[in-house]
N, CA, C and O of each residue as an XYZ file, in Angstrom:
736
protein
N      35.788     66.764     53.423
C      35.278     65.867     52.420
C      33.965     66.440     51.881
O      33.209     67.040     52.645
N      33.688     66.280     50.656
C      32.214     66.414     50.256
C      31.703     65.551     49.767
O      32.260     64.614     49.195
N      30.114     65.786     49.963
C      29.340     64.551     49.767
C      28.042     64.778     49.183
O      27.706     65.937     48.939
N      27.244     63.782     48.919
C      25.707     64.434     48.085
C      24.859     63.583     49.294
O      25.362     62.723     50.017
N      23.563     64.005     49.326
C      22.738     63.380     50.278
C      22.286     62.155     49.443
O      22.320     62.213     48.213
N      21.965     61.314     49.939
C      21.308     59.789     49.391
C      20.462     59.406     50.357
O      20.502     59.746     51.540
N      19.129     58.164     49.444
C      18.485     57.552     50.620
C      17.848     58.174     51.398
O      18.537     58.673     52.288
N      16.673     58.394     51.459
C      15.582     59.310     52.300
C      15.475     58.074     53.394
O      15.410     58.600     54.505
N      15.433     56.646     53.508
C      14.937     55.374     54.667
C      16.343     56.221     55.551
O      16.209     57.117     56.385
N      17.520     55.679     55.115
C      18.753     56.198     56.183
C      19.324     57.443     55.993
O      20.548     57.468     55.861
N      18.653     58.572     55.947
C      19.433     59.724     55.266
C      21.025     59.679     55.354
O      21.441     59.154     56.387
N      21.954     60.118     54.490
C      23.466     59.890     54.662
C      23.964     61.087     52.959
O      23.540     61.846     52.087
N      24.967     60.496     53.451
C      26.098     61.646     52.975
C      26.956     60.443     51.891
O      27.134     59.300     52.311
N      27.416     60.831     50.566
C      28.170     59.277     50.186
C      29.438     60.377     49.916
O      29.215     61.539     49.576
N      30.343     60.013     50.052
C      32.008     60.230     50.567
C      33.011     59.230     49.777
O      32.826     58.073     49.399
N      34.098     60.048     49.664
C      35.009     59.135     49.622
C      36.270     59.589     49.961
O      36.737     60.715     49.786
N      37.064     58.066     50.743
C      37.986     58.786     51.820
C      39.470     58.277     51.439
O      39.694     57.068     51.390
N      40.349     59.106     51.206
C      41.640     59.215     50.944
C      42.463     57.989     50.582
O      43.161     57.938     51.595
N      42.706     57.366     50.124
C      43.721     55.722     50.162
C      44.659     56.085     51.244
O      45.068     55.100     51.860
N      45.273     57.622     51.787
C      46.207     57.503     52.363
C      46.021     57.334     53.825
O      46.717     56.917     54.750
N      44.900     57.779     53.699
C      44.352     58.427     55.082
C      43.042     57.237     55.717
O      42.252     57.352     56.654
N      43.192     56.507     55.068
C      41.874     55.331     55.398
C      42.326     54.870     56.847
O      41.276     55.065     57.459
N      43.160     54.416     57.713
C      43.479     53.727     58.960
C      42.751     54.964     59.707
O      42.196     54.499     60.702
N      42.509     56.544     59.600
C      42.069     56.857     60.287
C      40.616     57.188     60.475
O      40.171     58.009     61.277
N      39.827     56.329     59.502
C      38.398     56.261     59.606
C      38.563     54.679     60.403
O      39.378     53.817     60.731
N      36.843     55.128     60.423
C      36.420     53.303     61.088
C      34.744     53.808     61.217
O      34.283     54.922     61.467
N      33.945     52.274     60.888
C      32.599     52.107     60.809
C      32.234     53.039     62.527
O      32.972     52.877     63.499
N      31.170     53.826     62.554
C      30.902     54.366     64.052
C      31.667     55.227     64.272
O      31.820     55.636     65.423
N      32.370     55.744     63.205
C      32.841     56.880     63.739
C      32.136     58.020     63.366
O      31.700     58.179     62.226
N      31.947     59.167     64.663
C      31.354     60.547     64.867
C      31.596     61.372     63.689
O      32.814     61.547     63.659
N      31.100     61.911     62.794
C      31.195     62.966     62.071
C      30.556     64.280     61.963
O      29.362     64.300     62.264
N      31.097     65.378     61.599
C      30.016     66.757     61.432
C      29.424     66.405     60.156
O      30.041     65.522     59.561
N      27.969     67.045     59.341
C      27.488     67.203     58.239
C      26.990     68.770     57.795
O      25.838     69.108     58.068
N      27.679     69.476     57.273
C      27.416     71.100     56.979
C      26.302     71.192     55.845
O      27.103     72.010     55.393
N      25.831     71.178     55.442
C      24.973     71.447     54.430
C      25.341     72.417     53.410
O      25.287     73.526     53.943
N      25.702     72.520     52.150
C      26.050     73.819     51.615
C      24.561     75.006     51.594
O      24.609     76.205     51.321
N      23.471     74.284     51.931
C      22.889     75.563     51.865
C      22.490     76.072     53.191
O      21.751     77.035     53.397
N      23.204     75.131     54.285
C      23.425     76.429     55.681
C      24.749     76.438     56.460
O      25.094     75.844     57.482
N      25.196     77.053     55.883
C      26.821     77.578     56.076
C      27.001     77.747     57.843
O      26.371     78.597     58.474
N      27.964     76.785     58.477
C      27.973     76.662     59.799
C      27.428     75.851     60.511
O      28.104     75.511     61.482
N      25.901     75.140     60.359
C      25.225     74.823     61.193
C      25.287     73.189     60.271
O      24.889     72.673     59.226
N      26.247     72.815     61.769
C      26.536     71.393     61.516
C      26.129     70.437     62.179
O      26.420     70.431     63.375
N      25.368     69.381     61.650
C      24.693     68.224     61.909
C      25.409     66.785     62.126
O      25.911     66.114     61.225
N      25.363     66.493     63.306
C      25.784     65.055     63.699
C      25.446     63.715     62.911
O      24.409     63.055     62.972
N      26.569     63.487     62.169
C      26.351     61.720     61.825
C      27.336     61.065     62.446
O      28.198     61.495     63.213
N      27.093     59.783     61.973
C      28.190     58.473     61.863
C      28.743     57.571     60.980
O      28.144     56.495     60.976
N      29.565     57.635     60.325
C      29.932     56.895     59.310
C      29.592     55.256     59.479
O      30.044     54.356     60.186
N      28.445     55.368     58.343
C      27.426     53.554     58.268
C      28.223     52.582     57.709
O      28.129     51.372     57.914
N      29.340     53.382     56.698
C      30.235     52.051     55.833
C      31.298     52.212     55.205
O      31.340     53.353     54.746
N      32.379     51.478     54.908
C      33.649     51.782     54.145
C      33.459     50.900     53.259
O      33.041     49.797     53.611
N      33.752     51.210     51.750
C      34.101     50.315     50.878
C      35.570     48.939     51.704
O      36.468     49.010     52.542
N      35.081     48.051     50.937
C      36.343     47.439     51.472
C      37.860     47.665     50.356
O      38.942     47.082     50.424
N      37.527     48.424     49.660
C      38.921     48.283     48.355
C      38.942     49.490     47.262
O      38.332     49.434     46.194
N      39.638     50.453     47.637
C      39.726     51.515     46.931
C      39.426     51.449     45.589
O      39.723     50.361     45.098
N      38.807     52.455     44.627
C      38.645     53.074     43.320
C      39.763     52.975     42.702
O      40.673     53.783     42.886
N      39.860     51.796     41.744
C      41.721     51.880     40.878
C      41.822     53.068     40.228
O      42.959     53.268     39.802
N      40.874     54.099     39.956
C      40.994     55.049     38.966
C      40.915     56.498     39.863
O      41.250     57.485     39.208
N      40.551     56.733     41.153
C      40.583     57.605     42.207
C      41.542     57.307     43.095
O      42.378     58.173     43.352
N      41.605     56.028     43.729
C      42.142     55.950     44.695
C      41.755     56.176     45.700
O      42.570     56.434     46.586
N      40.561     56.174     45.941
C      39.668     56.797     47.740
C      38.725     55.338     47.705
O      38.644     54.580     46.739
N      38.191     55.209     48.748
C      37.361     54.250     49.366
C      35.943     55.146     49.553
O      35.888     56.252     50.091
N      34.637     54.282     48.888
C      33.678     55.137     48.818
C      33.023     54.818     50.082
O      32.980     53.623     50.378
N      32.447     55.763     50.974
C      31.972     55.628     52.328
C      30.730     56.080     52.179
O      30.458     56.654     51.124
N      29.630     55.906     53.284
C      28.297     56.185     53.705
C      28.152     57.146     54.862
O      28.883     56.673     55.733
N      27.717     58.003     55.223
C      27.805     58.861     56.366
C      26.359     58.640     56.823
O      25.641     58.973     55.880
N      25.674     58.255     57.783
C      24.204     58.949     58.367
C      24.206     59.986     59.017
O      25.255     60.348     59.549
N      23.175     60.645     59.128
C      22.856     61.478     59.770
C      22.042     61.127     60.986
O      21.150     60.304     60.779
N      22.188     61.658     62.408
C      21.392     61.277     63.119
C      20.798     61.875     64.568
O      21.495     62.452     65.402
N      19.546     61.647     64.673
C      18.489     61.860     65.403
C      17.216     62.718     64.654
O      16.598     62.239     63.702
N      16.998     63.708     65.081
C      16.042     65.015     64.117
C      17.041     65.200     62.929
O      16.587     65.479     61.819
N      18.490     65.043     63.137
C      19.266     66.144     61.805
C      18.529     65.521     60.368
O      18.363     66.222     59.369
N      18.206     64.379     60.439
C      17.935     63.769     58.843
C      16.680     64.524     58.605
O      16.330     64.725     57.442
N      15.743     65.100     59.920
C      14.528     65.385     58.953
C      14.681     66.657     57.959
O      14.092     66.719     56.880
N      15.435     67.537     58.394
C      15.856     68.580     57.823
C      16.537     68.991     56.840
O      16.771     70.184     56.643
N      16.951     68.010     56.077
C      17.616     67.743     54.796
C      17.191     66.884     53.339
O      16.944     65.681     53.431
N      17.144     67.362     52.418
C      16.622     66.320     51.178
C      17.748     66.143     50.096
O      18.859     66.600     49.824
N      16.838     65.221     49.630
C      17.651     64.243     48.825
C      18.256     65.464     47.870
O      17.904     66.620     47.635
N      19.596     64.412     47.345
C      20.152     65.811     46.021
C      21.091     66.698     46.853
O      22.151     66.855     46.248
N      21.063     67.232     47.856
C      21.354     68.662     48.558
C      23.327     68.143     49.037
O      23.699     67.155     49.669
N      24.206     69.311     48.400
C      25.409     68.735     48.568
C      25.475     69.295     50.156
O      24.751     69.995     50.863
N      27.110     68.392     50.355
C      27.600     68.776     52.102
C      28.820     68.262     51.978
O      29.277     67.507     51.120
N      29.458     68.902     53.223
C      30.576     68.785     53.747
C      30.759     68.071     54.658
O      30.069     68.537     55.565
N      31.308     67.136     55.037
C      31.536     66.317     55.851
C      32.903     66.133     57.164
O      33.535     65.077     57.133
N      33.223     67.050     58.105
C      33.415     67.064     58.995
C      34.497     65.811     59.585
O      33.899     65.255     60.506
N      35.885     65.168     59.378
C      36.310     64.392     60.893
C      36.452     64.959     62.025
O      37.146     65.930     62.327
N      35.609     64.168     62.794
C      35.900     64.681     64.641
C      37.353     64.194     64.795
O      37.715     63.066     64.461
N      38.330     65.338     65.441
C      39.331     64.698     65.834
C      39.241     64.525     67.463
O      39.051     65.405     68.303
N      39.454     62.994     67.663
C      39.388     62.754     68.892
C      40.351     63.123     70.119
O      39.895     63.151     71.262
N      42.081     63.485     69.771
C      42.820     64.201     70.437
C      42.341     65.492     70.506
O      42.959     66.195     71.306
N      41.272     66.119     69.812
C      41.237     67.672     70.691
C      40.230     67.460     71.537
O      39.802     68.526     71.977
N      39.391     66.033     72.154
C      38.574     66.383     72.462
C      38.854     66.720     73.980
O      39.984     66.357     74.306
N      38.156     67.297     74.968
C      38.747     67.604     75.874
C      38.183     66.903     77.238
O      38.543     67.203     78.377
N      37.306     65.991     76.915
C      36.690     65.465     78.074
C      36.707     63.805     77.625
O      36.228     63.389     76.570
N      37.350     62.980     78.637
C      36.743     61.260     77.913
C      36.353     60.607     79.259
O      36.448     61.245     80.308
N      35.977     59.512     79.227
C      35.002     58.917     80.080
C      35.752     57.436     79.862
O      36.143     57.004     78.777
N      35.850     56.814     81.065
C      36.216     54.969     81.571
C      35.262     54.591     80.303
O      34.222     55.195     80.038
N      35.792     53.479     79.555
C      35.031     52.592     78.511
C      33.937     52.067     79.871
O      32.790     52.385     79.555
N      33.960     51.490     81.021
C      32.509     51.354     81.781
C      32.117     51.649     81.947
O      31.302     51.156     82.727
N      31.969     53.223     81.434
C      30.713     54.549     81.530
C      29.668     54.121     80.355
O      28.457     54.329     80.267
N      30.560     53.458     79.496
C      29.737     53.368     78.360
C      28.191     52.447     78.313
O      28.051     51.321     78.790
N      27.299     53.115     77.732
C      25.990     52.157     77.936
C      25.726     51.993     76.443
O      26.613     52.451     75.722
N      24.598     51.386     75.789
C      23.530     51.715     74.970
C      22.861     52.100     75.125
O      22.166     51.546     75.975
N      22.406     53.178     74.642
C      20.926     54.132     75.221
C      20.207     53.979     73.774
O      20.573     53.228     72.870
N      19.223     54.765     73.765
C      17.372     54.890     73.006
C      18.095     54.919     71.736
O      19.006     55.710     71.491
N      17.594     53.910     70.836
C      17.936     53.743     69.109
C      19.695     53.376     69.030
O      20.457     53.909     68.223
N      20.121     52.298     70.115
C      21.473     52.161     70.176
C      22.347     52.717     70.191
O      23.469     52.232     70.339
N      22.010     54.278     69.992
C      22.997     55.326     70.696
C      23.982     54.972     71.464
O      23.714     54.001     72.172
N      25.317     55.526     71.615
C      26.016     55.618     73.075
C      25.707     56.679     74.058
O      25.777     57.907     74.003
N      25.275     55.680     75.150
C      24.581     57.151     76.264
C      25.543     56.749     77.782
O      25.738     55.579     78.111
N      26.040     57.875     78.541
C      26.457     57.161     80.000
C      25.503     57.467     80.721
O      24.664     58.029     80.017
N      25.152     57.390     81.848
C      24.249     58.364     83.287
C      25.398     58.938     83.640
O      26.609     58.855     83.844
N      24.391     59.578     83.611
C      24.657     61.240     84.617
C      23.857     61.558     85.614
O      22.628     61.477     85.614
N      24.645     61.973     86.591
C      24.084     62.046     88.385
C      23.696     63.573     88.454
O      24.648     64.348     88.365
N      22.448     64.114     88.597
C      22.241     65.502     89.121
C      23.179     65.929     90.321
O      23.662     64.836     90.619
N      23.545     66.537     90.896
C      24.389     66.719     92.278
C      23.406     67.232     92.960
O      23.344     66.883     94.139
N      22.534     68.034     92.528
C      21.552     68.360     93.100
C      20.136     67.148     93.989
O      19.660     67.157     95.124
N      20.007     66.672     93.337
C      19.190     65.898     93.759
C      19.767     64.324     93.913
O      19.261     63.594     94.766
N      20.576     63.960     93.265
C      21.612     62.653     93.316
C      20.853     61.551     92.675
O      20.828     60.411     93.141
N      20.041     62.033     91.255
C      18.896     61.285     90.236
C      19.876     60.795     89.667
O      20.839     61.547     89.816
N      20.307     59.243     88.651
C      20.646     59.771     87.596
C      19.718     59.828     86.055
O      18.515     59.833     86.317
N      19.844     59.848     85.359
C      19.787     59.998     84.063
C      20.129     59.478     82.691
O      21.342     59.675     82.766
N      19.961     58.974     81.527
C      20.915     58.992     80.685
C      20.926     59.427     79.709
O      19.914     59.461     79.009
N      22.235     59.972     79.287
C      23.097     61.023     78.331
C      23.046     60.577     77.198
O      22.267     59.625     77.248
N      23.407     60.699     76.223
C      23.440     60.122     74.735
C      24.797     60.910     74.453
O      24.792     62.064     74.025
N      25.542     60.449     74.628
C      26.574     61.336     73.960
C      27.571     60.570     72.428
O      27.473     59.457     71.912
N      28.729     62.088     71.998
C      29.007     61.239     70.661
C      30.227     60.710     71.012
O      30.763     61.478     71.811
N      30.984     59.643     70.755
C      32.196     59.431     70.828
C      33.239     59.433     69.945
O      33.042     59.343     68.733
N      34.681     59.557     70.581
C      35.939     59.286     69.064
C      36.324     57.734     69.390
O      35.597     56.962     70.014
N      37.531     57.442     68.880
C      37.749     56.403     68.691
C      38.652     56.019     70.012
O      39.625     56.581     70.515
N      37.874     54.745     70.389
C      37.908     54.414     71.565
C      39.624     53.610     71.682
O      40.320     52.999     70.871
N      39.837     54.120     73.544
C      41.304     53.805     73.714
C      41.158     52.485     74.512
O      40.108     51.902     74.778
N      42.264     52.177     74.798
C      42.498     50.774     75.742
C      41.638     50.763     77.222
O      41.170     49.732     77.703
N      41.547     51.833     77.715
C      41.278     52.484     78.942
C      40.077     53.163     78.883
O      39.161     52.555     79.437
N      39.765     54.285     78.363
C      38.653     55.359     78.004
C      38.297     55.612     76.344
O      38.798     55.176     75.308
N      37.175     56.541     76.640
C      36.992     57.111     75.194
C      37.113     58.755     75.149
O      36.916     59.355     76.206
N      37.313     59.227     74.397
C      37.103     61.365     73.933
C      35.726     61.309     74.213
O      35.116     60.346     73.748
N      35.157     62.075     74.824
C      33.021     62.410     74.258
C      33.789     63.515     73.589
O      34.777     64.116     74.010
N      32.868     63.719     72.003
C      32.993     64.701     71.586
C      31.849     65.517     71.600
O      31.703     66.593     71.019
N      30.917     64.812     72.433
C      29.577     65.826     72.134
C      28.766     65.038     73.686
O      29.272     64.128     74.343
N      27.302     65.769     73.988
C      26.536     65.512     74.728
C      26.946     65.972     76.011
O      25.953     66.180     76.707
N      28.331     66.284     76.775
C      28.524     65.242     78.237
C      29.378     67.506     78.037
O      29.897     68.117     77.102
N      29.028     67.877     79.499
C      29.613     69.291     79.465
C      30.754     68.608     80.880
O      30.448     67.660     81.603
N      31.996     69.369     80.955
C      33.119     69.244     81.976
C      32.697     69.081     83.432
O      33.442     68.597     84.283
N      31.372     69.543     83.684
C      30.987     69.823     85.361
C      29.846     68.469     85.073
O      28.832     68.709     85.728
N      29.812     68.134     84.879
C      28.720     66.426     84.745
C      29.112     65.559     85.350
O      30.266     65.284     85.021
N      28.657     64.848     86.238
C      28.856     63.708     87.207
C      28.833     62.268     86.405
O      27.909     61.483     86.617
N      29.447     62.086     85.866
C      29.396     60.587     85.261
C      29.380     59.270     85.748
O      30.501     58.786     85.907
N      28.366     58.514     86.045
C      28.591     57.177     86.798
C      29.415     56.630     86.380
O      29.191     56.795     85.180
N      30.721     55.756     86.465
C      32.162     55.278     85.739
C      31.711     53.619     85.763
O      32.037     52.925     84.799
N      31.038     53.086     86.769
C      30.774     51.922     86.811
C      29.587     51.130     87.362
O      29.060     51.465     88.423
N      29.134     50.010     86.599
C      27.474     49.641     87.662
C      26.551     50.422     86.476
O      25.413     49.998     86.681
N      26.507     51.212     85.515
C      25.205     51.666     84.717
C      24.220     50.939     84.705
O      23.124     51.313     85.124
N      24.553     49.270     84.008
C      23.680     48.674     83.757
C      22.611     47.946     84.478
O      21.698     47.172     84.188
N      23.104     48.515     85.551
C      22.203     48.012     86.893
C      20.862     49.841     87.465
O      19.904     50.083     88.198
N      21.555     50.384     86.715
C      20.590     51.941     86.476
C      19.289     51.963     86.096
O      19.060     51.206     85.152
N      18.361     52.568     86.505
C      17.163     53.190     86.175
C      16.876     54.989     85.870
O      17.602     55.915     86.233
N      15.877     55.048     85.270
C      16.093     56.803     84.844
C      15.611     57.028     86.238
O      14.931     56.184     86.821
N      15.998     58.288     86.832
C      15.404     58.934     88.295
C      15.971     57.579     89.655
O      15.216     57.121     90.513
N      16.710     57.391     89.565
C      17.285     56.366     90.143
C      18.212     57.172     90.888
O      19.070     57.801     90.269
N      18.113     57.258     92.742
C      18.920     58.325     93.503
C      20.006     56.859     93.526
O      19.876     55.636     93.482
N      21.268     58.018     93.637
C      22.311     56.879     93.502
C      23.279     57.717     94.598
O      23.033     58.825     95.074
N      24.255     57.009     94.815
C      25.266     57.569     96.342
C      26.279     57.639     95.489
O      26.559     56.655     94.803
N      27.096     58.989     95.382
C      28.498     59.212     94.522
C      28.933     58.488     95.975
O      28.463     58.229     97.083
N      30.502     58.303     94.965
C      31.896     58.018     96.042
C      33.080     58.027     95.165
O      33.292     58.179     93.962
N      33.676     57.837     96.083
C      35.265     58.150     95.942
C      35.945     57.323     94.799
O      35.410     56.934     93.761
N      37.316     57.124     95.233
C      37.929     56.218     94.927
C      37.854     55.283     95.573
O      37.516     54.145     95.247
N      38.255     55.802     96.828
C      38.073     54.629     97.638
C      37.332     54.499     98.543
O      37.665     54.284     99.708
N      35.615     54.674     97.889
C      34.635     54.162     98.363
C      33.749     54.758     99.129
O      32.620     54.374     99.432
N      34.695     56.370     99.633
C      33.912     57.351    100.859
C      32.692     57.655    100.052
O      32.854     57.698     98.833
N      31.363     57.897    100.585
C      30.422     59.200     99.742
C      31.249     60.440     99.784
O      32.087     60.844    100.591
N      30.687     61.000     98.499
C      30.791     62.221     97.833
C      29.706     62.886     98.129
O      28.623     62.340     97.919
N      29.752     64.119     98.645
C      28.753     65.145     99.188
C      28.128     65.722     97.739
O      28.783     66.588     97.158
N      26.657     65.171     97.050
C      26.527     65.327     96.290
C      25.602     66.850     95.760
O      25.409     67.356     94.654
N      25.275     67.144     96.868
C      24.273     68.315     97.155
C      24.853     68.969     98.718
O      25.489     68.319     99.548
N      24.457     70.356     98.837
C      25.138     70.972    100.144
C      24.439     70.150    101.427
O      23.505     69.420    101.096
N      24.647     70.168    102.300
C      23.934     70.067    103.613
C      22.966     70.554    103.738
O      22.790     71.663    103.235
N      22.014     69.953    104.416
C      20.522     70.800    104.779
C      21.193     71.153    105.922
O      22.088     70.579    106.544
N      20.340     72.687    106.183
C      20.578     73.625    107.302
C      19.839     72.520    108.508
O      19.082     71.564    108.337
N      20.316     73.006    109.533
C      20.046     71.738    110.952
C      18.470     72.273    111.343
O      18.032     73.398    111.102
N      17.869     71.352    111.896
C      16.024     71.530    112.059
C      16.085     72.513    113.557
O      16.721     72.255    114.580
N      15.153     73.755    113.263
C      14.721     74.420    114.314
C      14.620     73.735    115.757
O      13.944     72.707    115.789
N      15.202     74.166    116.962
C      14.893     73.711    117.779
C      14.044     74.144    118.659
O      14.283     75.255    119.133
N      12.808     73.400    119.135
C      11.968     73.870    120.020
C      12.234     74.209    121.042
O      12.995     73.389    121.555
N      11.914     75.409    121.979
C      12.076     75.844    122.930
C      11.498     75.248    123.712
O      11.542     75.578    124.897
């Protein structure tokens, strides 16, 4: 899709999306933003709005894209772009919908457990369009990440937490300490 930048308060992208193809947008959904004047280097939004009723003379539904976190400072008004759908079947990692939190500026963020130290943390990650069961992360969250699945909202940042199982054993979250010198 292409788009022109608008609005310096919400920086965004204005779009317009297919009559045929509309069931597969939705408000909150993850998008890339390319910039035509930096070829490759693509910036995270979220689509802010759908017209409710297609263009009788186009036929597309005019949409809003934001841009978000730092990406908006880096862009001005006027400047065209490309606009990116995340497809959520390629994504390759998804997470229990009770991973899901709100994190900093209403973001979606889960915790994440160091293994090392057994802290957790929280993630900001991007999502696709959420299933009955789980969601895709399409961004933030790498394959070897410890994801808390349930209980977040009872979390603090630096908060040592006890992995476990399924059914309930601890999870050895860090190796064993070597056994204490014995005095002779």
């Amino acid at each position: 899709m292409f788009g022109r930048l608008v609005g310096k308060q919400l920086t965004g992208v204005a779009i317009a999306l297919p009559e045929g193809r509309i069931r597969n947008f939705s408000v909150g959904q993850p998008v890339l933003v390319e910039l035509w004047n930096a070829p490759g280097e693509r910036l995270p939004g979220v689509i802010r709005e759908i017209s409710p009723a297609a263009d009788a003379q186009t036929r597309t539904y005019a949409a809003r894209v934001n841009l978000v976190g730092d990406a908006a400072a880096s862009v001005e008004l006027g400047q065209s772009a490309r606009v990116y759908m995340q497809d959520a079947a390629a994504a390759e990692l998804s997470v229990p919908l009770s991973a899901i939190q709100r994190g900093a500026n209403g973001a979606s963020a889960v915790w994440v457990v160091d293994p090392a130290t057994g802290k957790a943390r929280s993630q900001a990650v991007q999502l696709g369009r959420y299933g009955e069961t789980d969601v895709p992360v399409l961004g933030g969250l790498k394959a070897d990440d410890w994801v808390v699945a349930a209980g977040g909202h009872l979390l603090r940042s630096g908060q040592v937490v006890v992995p476990v199982d399924r059914d309930n054993r601890p999870v050895l979250a860090r190796p064993a300490a070597p056994p204490a010198p014995q005095a002779d």
